[in-house]
N, C-alpha and C positions, 0 to 999 in steps of 0.2 A: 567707596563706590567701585562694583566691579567694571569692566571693558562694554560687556555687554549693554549695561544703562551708560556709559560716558557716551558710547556711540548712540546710541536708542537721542538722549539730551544733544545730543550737534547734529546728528545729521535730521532729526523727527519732518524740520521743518524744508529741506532739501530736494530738489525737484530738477529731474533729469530728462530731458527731453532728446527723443531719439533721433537721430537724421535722416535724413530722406528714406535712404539706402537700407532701412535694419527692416522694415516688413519685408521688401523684397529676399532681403537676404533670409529671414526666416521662414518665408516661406518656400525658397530654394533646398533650406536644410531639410524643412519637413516632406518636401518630394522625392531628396535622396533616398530618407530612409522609408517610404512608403515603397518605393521601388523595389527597395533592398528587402522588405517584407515580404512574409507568403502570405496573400491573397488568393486565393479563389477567383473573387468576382473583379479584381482589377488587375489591368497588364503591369507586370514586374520582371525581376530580374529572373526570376524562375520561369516565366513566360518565355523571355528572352532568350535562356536558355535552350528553352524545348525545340525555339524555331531555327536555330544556328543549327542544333543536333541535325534534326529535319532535314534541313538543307547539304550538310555534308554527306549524310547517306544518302541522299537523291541524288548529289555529284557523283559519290562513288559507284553507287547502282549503275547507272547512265554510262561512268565508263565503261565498266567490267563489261557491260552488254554490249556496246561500240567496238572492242576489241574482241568479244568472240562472232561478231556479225563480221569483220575484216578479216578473221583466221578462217573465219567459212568459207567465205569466197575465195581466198588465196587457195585452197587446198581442194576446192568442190563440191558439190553436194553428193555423188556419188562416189567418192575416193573411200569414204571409209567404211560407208554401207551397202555397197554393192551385193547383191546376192544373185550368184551365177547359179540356174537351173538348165538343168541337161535333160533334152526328152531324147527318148529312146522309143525305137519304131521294130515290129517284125519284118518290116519289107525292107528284106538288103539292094535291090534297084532300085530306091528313092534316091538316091545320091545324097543322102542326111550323115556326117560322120557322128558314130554316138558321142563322143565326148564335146560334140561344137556348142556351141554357149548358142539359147535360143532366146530367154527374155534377160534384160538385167532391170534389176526392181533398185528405186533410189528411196530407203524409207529415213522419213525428215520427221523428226519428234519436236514437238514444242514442249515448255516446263509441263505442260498439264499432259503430253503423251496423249492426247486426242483427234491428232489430225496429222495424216498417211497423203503424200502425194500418188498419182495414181502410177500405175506399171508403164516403162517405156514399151511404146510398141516392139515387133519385132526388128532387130539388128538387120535383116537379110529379106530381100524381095522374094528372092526365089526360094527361101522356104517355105516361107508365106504361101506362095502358089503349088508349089510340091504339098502344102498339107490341102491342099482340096482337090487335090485329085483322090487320093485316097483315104478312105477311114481310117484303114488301118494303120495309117503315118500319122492321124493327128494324135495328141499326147491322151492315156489312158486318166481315166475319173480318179482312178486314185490317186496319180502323178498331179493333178492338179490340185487335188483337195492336200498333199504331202506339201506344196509350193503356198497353198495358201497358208497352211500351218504354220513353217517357218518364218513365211512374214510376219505372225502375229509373233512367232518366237521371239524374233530380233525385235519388234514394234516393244514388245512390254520388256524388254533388253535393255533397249537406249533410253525407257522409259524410267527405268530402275535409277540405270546411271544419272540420268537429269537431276532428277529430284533427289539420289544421295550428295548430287555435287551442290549445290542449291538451300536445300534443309528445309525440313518440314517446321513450319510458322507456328507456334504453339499456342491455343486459342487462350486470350484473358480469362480467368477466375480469380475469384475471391474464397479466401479459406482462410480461418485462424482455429488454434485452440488454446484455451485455457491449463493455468495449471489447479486450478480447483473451481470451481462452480458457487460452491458456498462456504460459507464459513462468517465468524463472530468478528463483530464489530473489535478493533479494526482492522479491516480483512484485507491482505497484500496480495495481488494477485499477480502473476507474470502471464503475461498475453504473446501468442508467437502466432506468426504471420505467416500462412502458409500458403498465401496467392500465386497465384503464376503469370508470369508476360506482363507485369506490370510495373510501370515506371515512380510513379508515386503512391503515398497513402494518406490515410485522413483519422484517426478511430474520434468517436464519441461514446464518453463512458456512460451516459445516463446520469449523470449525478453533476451536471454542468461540467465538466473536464473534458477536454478534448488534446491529441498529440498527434505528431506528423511522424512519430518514433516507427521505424519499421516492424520493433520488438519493446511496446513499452511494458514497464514494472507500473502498477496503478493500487491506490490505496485508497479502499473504500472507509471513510470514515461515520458513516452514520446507516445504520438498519434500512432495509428495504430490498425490493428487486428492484434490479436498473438493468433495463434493455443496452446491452455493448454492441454498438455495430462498428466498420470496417470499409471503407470507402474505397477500391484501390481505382488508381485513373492510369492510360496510356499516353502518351504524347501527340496520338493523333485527337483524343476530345471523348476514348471509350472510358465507360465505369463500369464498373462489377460492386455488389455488396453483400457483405455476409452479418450476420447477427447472431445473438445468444443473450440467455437472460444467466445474471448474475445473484443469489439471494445473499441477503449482508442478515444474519440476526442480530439483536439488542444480548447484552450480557445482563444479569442480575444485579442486584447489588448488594453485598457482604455488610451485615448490621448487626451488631449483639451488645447485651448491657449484659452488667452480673449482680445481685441481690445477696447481704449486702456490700453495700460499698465499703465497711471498712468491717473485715470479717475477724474475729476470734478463734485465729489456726490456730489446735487444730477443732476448738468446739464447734465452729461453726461449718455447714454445710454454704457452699456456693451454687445459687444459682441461674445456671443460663440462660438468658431471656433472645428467644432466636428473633429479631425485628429485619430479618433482610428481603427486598423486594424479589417478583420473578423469578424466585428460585423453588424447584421441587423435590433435589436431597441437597447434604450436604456432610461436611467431615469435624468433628473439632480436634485442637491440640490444644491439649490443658498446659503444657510447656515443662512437666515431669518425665516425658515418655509414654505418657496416657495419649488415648484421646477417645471418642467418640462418636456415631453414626447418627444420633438421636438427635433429634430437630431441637430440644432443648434439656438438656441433660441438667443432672445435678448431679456435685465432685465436693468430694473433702479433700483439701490438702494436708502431709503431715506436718509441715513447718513454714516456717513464713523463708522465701525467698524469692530472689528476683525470675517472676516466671512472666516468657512469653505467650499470650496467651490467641491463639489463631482460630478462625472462618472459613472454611473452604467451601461456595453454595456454586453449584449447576444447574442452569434452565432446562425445558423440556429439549433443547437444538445443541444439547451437553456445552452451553458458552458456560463460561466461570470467572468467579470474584471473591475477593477473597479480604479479609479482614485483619487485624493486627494488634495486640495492646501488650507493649512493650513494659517489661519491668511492673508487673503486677505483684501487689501482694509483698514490697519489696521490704515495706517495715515490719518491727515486730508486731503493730499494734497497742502498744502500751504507749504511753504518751503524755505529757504534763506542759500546760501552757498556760501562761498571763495574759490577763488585759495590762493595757500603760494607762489607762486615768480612771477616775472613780470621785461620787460627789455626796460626803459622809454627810447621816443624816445632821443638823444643826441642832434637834431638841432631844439630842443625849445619846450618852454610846445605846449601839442596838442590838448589845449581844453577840455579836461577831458572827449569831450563826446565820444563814442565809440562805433565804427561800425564793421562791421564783417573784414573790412580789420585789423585793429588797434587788433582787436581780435585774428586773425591771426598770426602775430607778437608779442602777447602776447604785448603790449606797453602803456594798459589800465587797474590800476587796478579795478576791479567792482565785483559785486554779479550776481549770479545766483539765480532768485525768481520766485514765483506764488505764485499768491494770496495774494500780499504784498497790504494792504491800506498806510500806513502810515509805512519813513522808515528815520532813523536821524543818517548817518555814520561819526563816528570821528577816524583818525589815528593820533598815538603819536611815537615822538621817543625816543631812549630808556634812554632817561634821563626827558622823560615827556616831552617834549615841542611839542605842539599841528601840527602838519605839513596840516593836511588837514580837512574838514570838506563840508558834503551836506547832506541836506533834498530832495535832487530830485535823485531818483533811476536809470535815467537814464546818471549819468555827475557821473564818477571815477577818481581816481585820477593819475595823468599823472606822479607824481614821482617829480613832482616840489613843490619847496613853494618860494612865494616871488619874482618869475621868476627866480630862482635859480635852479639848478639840484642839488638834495638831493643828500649824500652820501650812495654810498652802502651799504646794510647792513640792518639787522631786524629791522621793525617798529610794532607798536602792534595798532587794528584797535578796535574798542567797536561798535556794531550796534543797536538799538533800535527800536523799530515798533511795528505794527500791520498787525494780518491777517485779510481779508475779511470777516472770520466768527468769527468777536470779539478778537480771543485770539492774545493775546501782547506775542511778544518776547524779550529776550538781549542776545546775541553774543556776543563773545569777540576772539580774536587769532592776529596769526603773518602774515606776507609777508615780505620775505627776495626781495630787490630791488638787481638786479642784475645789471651788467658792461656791457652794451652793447659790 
């Protein structure tokens, strides 16, 4: 008795009863790992994740901006963007010196560069009134339209700088590609992922497979199209998706018989019988160095040896299959065989010679040959004494000696010959004589 049934026979009847604490405890287990799963539709540990990330760049955001709102103020809002404009007048009694600083402009950029504090008024009262007394003191149309230029100079200035210190936010897409499109069942494909701004992925191959691989390898196993799509998601809740159609073809299938089955090389001609499915050409290899383009060829070989003999059929989508018959043709063909029992007629020897009826009745013992030249049968019984003897391959022996019916029971038979292409044989073995 092995372990397996000693234990199965003691324990069968054995009954374990769990305590209180074990559904709780398994169901504890099964929430760890549910957690610890990627889900989609429920909160987990990659959920988890995303809102931790979340949280530390919104600390970190928050500072970096708290500390350049403090370095502002420390330093001023016109200390670095000051832009001193000088007007220049033809009246030398205005009392105006040309180089005196008339407006100072403070321009203040937000990340977006949209929004210009306006111009301080003038520094000075009394220029102020010095320019209404005369035209020709107040500042020339071009001097003004040169002042507004430069503002915008410096505005899309600091506006450059903002947004290089900062960094342009690069919009979600989805993008992959293929490394082939089609191809014969079973078709491997390598998939690359070529999204942008995105923090996870999803793909579904069409053929029930699915993988979170950023770059997966996928092995189409059976013919068809199957739509591949591409899921990618951001940590804030956005998706993008891209797709493509995949085609899988069916391969043929390599089938061949040969006519006949046991040929007479080199008389006989061999022929190919092409039975392969879905296929529209194909190649043979007779397994000499030959071969063939013909759907069903027909080949003589010059001598009998071990040939292999090959299939090679392509569908209309070039898939391919291919066929194989190892060690064909490996005998010479010639051949000499026994039956082991026989049930000699009871109402007198029957001539030894033997026809398909006497065959029938099994009531002749003889060989099965080709290609036999020369053939010398002797049967002994089992104390040696010689019972039967012939040189002519067509006269077996009827079970008699002497006109006598032999007794039941094992005799042992020796044969001797030649085949048609020279080579000599010797056989030896039993036939048990049966009791009618």
């Amino acid at each position: 008795m092995d372990l397996e049934e000693l234990f199965r026979k003691k324990l069968e009847s054995s009954e374990l009863i769990p305590s209180d604490g074990t559904g709780r405890n398994i169901m504890r287990s099964l929430g760890r790992r549910e957690f610890l799963r990627f889900n989609l539709a429920r909160f987990n540990v990659y959920y988890t994740g995303a809102i931790v990330a979340a949280g530390a760049a919104a600390i970190t955001l928050l500072t970096t901006l708290h500390q350049g709102n403090k370095k502002t103020q420390e330093t001023g809002p016109g200390k670095d963007l000051n832009v001193t404009n000088t007007i220049t007048s033809g009246a030398e009694n205005s009392g105006i010196r040309k180089d005196m600083p008339v407006a100072t402009n403070s321009v203040v950029e937000k990340n977006q560069g949209d929004i210009l504090k306006k111009p301080v008024a003038a520094t000075s009262g009394d220029i102020s009134r010095s320019n209404t007394k005369s035209r020709s003191q107040v500042p020339a149309q071009n001097d003004v339209s040169s002042l507004i230029s430069k503002k915008e100079q410096i505005r899309d200035k600091v506006t450059e700088n903002v947004v290089g210190d900062v960094g342009i936010q690069k919009k979600l897409s989805a993008a992959f590609s293929a490394s082939a499109q089609s191809g014969c069942v079973p078709f491997s494909v390598k998939f690359s992922n070529n999204s942008v701004a995105y923090d996870s992925c999803y793909w579904s191959f069409g053929d029930g497979g699915h993988s979170s691989v950023a770059s997966p390898d996928w092995i189409f196993d059976s013919d068809g199209e199957y739509r591949v799509v591409l899921k990618v998601f951001t940590r804030d809740g956005s998706v993008a998706t891209a797709s493509a159609n995949i085609n899988v073809f069916s391969r043929p299938v390599a089938r061949f018989e040969f006519r006949p089955d046991n040929p007479m090389i080199p008389d006989d001609e061999i022929h190919f019988i092409n039975t392969s499915v879905d296929a529209v050409r194909c190649h043979w290899d007779f397994g000499d160095g030959n071969g063939s383009d013909a759907w069903e060829p027909v080949y003589r070989y010059e001598k009998y040896e071990k040939y292999n003999l090959g299939l090679i059929v392509w569908s209309d989508h070039n898939c391919a299959d291919s066929m194989v018959i190892k060690n064909a043709f490996a005998g010479s063909g010639n051949y000499i065989t026994f039956p082991n029992a026989f049930i000699p007629n009871t109402d007198g020897p029957a001539g030894s010679y033997y026809t398909q009826k006497s065959d029938e009745a099994a009531q002749i013992f003889h060989p099965v040959t080709s290609g036999i030249l020369d053939y010398h049968l002797k049967i002994f019984s089992k104390i040696g004494i010689l019972v039967f003897e012939s040189n002519d391959i067509n006269i077996g022996w009827d079970g008699y000696h002497n006109g006598q019916l032999c007794d039941p029971g094992v005799y042992i038979w020796k044969v001797r010959g030649t085949y048609k292409n020279g080579e000599s044989f010797v056989k030896m073995g039993d036939v048990t004589l049966l009791k009618h």
